[in-house]
Phi, psi and omega in degrees: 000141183286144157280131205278161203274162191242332196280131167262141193268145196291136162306144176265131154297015183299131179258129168110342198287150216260155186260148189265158204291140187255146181221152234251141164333137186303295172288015163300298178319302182316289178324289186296313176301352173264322203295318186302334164302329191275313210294317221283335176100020177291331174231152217239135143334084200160294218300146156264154189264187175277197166282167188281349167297310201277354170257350151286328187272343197277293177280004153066044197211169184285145200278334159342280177336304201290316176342305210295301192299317152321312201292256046132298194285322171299332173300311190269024208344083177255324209231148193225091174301138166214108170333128195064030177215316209139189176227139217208118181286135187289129167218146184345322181306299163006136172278326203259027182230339199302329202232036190268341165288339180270112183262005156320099182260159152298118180296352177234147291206280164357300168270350160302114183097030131312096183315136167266123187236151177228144197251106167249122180243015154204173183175113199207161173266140177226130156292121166335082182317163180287314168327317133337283190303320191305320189282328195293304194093012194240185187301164153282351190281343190316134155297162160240169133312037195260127229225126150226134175206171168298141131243173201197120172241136179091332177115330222261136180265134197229293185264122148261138193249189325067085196241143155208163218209125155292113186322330184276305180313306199259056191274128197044038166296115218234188171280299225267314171302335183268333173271355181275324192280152195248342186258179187298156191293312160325297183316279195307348166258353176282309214283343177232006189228350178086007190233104184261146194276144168265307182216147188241168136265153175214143159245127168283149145201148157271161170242187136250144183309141179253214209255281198317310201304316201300332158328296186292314183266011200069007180255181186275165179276126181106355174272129225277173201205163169237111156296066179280133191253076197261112168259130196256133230218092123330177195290164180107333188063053187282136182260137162210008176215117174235143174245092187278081189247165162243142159249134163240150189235034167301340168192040163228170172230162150279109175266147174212137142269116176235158255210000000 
């Protein structure tokens, strides 16, 4: 395989001049031809990849690079070191991946490593809103998906969603299927629908509870609430999950680290 070019060339200042290609760090490079091996399905959520000789022997490039360009996909836990074993594509399945999108904490030490249960109460096909079609990406005349449930630590309801699933990719995805599977919901769409969240966005605001949330969650009417807004991405930075919760954070908080 040619070795890929590394220097980027200074632009002419030439009027009329056509502008010239910019080209991105070798392990920049390196990095996308491994994410496109992953989104393509060459190694499976689980799989060990090869080694870093052999992916240096493969991309004709310093096993350094590779080094670099792994190190990067472990950051983004696209990718999973494990001493003495290899690198391992990261999957849902994981403890320290299954819930890395939910920032819910306990406010006390106690109740932190508490199981978390969920209660699902519709999951049905819908046409799509336009707001929905927009996040999404898909058509309008398109279906969805939409799943609403509880979750609830402790017995105490803490998160009420809102989910929606573009209908084709998750095609017999049922109410009965979903209460049978015993692992996180992420997990149950890499390992039986092919489709894994890599990375999400999220938008915050507070609300207030209306009579249903309050209902649903146990609060007073009118108690201030945390909205979360999640649009969740596969490889490609494909949107393939939008998520609408209230948090109620009487005795919980929202944690995020930032870096």
């Amino acid at each position: 395989m040619q070795r890929m070019a590394t220097s980027v060339p200074a632009s002419s200042s030439a009027p009329g001049a056509a502008a010239a290609p910019v080209f991105s760090p070798l392990y920049q490079q390196i990095k996308a031809l491994l994410t496109r091996a992953l989104q393509e399905g060459e190694w499976k959520p689980g799989d060990l990849i090869p080694s870093e000789a052999e992916l240096a022997s493969r991309f004709g490039v310093s096993q350094g690079t590779v080094r670099k360009a792994i190190d990067e996909l472990a950051a983004e836990n696209l990718l999973i070191r494990r001493q003495g074993r290899g690198t391992f594509v990261s999957t849902h399945h994981e403890a320290q991946v299954k819930f890395r999108f939910l920032r819910l904490v306990p406010d006390t030490e106690s109740a932190q490593g508490l199981r978390m249960e969920r209660d699902f109460l519709e999951c049905h096909r819908v046409r799509a809103a336009a707001d929905v079609v927009r996040l999404l990406g898909i058509r309008a005349a398109d279906m969805v998906l939409q799943i609403r449930r509880i979750l609830r630590i402790a017995g105490e309801p803490v998160v009420y969603e809102d989910i929606y699933l573009p209908a084709g990719p998750f095609r017999g995805l049922t109410a009965e299927r979903l209460e049978r599977y015993r692992g996180p919901l992420y997990a149950m769409f890499e390992s039986e629908f092919g489709t894994r969240m890599v990375r999400a966005e999220e938008k915050i605001r507070a609300v207030n509870a209306t009579p249903h949330e309050a209902e649903l969650l146990r609060v007073p009417v009118g108690q201030a609430l945390l909205s979360v807004e999640r649009l969740s991405f596969s490889y490609g930075d494909q949107p393939v999950e939008l998520r609408r919760g209230l948090y109620s954070t009487a005795h919980h908080y929202y944690r995020n680290e930032l870096s």
